[in-house]
N, CA, C and O atoms as a GROMACS GRO file, in nm:
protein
  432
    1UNK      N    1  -0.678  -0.926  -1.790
    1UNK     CA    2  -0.635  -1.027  -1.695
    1UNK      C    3  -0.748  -1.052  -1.596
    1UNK      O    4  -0.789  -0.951  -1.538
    2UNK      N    5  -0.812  -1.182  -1.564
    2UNK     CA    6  -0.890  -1.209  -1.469
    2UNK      C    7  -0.825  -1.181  -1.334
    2UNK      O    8  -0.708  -1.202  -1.302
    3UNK      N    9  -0.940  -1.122  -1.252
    3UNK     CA   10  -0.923  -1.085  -1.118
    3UNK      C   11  -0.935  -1.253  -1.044
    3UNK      O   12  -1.000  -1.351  -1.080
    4UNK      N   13  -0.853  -1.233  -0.943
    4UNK     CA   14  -0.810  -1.377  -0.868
    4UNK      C   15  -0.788  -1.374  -0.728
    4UNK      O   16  -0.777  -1.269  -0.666
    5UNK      N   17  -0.783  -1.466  -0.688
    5UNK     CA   18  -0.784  -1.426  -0.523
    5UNK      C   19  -0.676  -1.491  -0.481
    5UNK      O   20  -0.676  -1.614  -0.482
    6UNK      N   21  -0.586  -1.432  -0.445
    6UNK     CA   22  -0.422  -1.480  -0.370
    6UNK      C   23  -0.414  -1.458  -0.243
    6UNK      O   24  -0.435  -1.349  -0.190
    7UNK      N   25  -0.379  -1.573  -0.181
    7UNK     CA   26  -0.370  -1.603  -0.062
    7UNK      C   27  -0.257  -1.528  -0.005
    7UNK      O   28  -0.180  -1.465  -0.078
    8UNK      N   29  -0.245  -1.533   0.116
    8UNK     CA   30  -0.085  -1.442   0.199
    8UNK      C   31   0.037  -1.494   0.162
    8UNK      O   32   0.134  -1.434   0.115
    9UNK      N   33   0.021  -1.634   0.192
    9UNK     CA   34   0.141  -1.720   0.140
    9UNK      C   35   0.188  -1.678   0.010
    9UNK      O   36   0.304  -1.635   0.001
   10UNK      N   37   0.098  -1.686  -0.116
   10UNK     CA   38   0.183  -1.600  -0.263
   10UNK      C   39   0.210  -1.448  -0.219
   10UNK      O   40   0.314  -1.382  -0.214
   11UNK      N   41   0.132  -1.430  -0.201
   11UNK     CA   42   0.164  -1.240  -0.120
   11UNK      C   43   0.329  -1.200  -0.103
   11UNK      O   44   0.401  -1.108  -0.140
   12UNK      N   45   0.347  -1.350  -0.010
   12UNK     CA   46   0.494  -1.312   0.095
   12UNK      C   47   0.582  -1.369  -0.026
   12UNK      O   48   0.694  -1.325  -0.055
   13UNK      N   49   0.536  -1.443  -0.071
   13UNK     CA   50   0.664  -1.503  -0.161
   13UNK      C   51   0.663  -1.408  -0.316
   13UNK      O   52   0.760  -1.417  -0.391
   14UNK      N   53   0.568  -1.339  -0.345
   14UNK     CA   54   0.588  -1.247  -0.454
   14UNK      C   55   0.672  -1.122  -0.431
   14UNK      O   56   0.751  -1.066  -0.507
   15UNK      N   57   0.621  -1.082  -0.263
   15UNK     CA   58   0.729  -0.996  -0.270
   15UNK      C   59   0.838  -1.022  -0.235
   15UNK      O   60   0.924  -0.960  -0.296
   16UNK      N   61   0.894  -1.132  -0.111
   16UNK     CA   62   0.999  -1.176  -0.160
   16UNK      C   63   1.141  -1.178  -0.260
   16UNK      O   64   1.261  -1.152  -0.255
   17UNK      N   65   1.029  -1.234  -0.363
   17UNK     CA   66   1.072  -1.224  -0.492
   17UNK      C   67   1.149  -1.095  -0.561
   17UNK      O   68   1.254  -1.086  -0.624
   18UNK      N   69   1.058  -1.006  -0.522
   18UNK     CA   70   1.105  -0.851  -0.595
   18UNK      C   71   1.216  -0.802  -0.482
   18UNK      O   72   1.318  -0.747  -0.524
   19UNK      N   73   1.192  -0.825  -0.304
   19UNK     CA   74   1.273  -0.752  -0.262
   19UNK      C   75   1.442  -0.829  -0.213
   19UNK      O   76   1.545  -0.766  -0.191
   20UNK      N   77   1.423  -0.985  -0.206
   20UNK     CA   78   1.532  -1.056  -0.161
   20UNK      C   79   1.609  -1.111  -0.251
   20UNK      O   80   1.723  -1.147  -0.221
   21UNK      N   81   1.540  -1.132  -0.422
   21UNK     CA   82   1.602  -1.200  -0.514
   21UNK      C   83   1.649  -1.122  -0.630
   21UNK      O   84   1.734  -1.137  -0.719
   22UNK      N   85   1.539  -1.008  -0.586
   22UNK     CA   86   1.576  -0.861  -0.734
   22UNK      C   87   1.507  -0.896  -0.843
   22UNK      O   88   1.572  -0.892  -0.947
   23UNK      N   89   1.367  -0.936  -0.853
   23UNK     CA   90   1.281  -0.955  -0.963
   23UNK      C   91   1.290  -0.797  -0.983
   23UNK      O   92   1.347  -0.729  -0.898
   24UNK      N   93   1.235  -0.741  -1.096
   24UNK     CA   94   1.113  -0.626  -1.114
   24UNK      C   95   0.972  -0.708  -1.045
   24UNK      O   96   0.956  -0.824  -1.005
   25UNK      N   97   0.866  -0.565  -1.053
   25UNK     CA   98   0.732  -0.586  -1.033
   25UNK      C   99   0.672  -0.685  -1.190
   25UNK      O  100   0.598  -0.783  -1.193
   26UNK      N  101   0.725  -0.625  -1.281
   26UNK     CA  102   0.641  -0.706  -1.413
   26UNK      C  103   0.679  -0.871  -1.400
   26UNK      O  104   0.602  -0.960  -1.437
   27UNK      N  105   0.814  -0.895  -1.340
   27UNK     CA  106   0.906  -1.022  -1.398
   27UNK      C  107   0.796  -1.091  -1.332
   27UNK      O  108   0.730  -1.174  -1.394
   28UNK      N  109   0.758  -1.046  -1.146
   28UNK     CA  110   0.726  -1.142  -1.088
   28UNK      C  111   0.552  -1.155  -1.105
   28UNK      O  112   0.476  -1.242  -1.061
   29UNK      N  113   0.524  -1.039  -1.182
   29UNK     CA  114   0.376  -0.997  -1.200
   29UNK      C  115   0.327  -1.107  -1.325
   29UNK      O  116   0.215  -1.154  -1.348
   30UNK      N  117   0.431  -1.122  -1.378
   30UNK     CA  118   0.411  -1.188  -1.511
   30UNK      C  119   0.384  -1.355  -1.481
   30UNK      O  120   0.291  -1.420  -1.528
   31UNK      N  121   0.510  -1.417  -1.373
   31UNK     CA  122   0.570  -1.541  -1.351
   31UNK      C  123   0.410  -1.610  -1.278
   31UNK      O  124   0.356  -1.713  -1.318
   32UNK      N  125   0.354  -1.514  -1.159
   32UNK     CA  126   0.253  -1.551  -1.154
   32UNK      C  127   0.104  -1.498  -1.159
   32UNK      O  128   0.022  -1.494  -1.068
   33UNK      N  129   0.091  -1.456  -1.300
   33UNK     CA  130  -0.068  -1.384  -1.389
   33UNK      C  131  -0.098  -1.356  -1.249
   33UNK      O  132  -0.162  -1.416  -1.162
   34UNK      N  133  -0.009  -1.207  -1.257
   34UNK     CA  134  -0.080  -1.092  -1.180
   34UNK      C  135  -0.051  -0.955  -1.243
   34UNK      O  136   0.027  -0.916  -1.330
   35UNK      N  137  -0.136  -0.903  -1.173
   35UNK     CA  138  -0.109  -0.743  -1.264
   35UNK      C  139  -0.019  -0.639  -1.168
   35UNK      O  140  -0.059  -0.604  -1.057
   36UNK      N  141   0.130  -0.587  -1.234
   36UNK     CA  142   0.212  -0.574  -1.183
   36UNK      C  143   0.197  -0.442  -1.077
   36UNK      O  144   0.287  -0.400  -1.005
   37UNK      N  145   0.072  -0.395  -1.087
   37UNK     CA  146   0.016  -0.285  -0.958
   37UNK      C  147   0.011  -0.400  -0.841
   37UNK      O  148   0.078  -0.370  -0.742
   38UNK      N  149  -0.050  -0.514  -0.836
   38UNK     CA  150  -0.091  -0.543  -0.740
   38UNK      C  151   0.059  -0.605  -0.601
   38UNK      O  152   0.073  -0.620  -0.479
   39UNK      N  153   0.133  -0.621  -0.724
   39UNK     CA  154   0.266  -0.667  -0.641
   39UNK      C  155   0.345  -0.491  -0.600
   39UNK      O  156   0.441  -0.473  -0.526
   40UNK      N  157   0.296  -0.422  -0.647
   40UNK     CA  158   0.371  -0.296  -0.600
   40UNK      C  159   0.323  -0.297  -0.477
   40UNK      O  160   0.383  -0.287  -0.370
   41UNK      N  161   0.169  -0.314  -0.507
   41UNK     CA  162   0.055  -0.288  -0.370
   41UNK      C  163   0.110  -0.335  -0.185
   41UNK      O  164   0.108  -0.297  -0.068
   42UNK      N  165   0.151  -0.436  -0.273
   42UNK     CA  166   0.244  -0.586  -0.137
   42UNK      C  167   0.304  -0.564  -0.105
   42UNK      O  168   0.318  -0.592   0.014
   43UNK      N  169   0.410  -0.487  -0.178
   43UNK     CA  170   0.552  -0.464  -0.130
   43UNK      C  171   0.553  -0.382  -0.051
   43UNK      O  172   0.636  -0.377   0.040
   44UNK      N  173   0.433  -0.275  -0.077
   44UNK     CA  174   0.441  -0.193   0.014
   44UNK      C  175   0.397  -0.226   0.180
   44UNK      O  176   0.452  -0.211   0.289
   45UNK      N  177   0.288  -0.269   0.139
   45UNK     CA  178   0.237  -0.295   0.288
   45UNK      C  179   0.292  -0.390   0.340
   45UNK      O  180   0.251  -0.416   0.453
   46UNK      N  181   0.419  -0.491   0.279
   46UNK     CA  182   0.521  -0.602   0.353
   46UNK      C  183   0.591  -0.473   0.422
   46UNK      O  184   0.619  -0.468   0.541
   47UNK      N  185   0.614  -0.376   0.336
   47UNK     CA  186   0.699  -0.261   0.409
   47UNK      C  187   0.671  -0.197   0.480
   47UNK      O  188   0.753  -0.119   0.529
   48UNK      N  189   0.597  -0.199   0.501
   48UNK     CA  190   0.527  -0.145   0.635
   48UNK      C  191   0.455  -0.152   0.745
   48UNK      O  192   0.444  -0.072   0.838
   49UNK      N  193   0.384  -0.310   0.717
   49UNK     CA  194   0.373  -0.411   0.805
   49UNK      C  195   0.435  -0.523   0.864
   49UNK      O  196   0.422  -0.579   0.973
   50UNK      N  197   0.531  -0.549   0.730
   50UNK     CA  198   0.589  -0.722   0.754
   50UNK      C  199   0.482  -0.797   0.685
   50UNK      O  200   0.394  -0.738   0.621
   51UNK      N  201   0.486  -0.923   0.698
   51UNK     CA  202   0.401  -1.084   0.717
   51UNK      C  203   0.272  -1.032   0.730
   51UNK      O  204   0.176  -1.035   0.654
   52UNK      N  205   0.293  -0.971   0.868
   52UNK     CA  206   0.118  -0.972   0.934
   52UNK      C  207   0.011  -0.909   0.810
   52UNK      O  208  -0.095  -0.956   0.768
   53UNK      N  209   0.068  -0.812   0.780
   53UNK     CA  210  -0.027  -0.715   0.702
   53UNK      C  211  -0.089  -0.836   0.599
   53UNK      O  212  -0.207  -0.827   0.567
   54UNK      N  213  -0.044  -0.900   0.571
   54UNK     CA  214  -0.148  -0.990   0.475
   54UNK      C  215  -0.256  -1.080   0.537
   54UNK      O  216  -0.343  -1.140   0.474
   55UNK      N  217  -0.231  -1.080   0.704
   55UNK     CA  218  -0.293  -1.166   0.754
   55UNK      C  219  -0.406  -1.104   0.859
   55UNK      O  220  -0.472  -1.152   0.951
   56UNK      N  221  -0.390  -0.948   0.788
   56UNK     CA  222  -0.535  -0.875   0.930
   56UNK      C  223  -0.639  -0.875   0.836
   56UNK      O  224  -0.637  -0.882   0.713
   57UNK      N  225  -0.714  -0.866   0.901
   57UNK     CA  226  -0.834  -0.898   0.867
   57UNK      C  227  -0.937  -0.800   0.972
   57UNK      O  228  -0.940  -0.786   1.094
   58UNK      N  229  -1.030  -0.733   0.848
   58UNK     CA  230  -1.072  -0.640   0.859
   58UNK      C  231  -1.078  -0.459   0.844
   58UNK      O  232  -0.968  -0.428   0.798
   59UNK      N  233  -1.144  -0.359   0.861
   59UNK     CA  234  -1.122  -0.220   0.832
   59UNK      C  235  -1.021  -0.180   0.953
   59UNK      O  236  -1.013  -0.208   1.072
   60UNK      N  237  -0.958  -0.110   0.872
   60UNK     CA  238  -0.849  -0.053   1.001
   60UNK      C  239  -0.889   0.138   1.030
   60UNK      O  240  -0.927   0.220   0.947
   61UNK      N  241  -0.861   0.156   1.176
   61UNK     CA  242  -0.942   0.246   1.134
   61UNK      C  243  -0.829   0.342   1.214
   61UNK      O  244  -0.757   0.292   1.300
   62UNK      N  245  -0.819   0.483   1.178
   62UNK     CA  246  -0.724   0.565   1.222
   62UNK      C  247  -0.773   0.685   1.312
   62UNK      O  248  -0.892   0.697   1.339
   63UNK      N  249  -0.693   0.761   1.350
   63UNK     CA  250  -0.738   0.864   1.432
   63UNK      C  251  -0.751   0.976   1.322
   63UNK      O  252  -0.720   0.974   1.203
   64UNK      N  253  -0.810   1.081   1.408
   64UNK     CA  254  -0.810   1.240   1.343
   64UNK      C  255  -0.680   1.293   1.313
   64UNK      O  256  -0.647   1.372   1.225
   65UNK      N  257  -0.638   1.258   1.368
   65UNK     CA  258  -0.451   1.319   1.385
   65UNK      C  259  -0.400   1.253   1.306
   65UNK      O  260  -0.348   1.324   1.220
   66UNK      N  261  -0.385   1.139   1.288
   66UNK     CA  262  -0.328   1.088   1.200
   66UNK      C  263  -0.377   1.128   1.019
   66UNK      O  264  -0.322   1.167   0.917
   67UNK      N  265  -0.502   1.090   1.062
   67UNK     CA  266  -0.527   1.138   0.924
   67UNK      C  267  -0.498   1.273   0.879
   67UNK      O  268  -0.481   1.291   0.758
   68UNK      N  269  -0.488   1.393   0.977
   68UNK     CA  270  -0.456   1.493   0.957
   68UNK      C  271  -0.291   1.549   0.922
   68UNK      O  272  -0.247   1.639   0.850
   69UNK      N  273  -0.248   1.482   0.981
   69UNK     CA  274  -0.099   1.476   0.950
   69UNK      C  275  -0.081   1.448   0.847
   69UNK      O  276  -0.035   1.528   0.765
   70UNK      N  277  -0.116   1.308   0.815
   70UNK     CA  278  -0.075   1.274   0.702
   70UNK      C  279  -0.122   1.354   0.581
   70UNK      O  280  -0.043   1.372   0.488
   71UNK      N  281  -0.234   1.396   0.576
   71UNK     CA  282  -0.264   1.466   0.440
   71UNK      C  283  -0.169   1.608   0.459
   71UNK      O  284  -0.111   1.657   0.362
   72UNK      N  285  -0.162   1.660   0.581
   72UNK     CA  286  -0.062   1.748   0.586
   72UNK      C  287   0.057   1.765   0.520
   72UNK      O  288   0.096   1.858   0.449
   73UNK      N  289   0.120   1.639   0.559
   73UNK     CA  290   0.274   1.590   0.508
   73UNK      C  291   0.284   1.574   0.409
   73UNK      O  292   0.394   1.595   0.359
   74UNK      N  293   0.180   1.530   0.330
   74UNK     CA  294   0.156   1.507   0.189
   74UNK      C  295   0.136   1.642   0.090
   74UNK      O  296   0.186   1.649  -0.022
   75UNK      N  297   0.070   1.730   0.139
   75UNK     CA  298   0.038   1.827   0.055
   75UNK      C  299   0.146   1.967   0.040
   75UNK      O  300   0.137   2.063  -0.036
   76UNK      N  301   0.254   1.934   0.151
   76UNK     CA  302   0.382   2.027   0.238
   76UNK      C  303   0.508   1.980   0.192
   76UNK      O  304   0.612   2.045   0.202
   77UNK      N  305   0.498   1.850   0.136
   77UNK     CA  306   0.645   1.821   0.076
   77UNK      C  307   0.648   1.704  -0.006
   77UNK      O  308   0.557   1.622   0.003
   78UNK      N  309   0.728   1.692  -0.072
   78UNK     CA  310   0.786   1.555  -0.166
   78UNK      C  311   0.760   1.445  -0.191
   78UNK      O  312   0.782   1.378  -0.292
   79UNK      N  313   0.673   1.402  -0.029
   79UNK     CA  314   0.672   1.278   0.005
   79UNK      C  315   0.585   1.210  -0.086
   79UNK      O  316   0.480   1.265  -0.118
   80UNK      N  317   0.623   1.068  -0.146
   80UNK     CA  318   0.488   0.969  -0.255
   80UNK      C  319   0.389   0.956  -0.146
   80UNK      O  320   0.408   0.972  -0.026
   81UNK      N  321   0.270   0.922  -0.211
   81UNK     CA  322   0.125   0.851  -0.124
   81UNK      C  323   0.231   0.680  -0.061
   81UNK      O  324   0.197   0.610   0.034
   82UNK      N  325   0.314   0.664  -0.120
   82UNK     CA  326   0.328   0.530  -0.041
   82UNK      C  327   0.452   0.551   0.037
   82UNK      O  328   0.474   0.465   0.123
   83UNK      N  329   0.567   0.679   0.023
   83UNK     CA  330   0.603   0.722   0.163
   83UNK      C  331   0.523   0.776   0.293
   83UNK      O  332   0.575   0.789   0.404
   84UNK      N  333   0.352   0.812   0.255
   84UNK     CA  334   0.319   0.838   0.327
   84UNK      C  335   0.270   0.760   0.470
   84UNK      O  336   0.269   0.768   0.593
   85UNK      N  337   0.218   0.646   0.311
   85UNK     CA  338   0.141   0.528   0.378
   85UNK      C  339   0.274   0.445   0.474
   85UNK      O  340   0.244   0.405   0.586
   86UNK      N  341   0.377   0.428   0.438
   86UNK     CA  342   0.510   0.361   0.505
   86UNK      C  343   0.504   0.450   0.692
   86UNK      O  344   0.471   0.413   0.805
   87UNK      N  345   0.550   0.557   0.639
   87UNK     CA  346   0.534   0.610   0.814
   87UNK      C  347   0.400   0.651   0.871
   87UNK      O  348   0.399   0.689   0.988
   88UNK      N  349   0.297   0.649   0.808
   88UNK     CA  350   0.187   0.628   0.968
   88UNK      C  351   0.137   0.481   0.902
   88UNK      O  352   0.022   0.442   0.922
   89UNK      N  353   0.194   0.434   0.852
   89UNK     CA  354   0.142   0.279   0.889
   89UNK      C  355  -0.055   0.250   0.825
   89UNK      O  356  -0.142   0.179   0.876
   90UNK      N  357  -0.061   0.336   0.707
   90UNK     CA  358  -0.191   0.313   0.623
   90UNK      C  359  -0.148   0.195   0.515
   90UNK      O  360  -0.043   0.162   0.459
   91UNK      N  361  -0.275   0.152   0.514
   91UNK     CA  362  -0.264   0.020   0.452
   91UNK      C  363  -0.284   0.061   0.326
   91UNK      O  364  -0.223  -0.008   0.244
   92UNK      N  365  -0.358   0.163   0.272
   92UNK     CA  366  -0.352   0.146   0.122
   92UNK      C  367  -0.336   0.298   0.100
   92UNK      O  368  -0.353   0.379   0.191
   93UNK      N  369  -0.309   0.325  -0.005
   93UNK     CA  370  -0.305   0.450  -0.092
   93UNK      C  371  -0.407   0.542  -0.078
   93UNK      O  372  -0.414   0.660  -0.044
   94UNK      N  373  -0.507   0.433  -0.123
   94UNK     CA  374  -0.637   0.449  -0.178
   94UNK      C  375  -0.679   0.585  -0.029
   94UNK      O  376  -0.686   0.706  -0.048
   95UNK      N  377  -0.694   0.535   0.064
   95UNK     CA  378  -0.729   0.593   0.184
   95UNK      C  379  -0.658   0.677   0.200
   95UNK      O  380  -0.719   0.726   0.296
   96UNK      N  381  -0.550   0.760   0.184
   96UNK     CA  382  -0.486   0.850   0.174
   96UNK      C  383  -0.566   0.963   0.077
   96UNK      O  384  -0.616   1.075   0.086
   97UNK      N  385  -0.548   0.877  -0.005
   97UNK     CA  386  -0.582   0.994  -0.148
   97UNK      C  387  -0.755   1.046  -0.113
   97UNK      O  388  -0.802   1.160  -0.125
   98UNK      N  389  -0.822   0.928  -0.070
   98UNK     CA  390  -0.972   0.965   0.027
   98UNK      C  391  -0.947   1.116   0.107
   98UNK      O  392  -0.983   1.223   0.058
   99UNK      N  393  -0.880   1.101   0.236
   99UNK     CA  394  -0.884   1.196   0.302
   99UNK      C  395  -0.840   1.295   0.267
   99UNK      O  396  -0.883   1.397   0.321
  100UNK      N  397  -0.705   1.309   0.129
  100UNK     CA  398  -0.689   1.429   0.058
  100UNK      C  399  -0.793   1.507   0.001
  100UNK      O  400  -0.813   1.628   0.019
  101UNK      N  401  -0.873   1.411  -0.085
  101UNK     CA  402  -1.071   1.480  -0.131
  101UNK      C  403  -1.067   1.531  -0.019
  101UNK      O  404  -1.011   1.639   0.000
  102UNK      N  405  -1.137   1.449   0.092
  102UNK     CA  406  -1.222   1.494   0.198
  102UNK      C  407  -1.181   1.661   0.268
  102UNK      O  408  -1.246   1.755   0.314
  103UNK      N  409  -1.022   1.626   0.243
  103UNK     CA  410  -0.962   1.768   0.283
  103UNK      C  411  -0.957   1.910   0.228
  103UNK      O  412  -0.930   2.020   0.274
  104UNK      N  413  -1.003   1.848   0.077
  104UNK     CA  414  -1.009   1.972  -0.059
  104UNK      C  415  -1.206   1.989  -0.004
  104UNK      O  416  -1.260   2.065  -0.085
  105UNK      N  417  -1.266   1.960   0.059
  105UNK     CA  418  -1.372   1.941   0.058
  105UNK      C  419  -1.445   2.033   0.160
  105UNK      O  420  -1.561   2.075   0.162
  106UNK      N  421  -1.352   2.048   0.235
  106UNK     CA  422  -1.343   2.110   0.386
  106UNK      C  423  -1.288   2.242   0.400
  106UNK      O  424  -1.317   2.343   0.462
  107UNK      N  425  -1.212   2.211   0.332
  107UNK     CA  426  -1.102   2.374   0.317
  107UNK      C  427  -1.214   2.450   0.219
  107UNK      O  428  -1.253   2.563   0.250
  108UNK      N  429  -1.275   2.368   0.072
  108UNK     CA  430  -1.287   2.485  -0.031
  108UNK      C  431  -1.448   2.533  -0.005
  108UNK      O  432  -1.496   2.626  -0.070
   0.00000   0.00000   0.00000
């Protein structure tokens, strides 16, 4: 599938889609040639931002604590990388799973 560049406006209305109308991720991944990670990706950060999150612009950058917690919380219980990302408010996964390395990195 070609990589594409989607604006906020499809953003809000894809997830939408999955969370107000009851698509799956594939139905709505499919309806508009996207790859059905990337609408998981949305949903999340609609969930945890709202609207806005599609509309900041730029690196977001966190504290020590936070980042510390969170890999904490993560490595201490149950929680998914995208319950993590939901309560301290990280925008992607990706950066989570970063500071988990960084933390195996430090400790070993």
């Amino acid at each position: 599938m070609e990589r594409k560049k989607v604006n906020p406006e499809q953003k809000v209305k894809s997830v939408k889609d999955v969370l107000e109308k009851g698509y799956t991720l594939r139905e709505v991944a499919k309806r508009y040639n996207l790859h059905h990670s990337s609408v998981e990706k949305w949903v999340t950060l609609y969930q945890t931002f709202g609207e806005d999150g599609f509309y900041q612009i730029g690196n977001q950058h966190y504290s020590e604590e936070v980042k510390r917690k969170a890999v904490k919380k993560y490595l201490t219980t149950d929680y998914s990388l995208q319950d993590i990302c939901r309560e301290f408010q990280i925008r992607t996964i990706s950066q989570v799973q970063k500071w988990i390395a960084d933390n195996g990195k430090k400790v070993g």
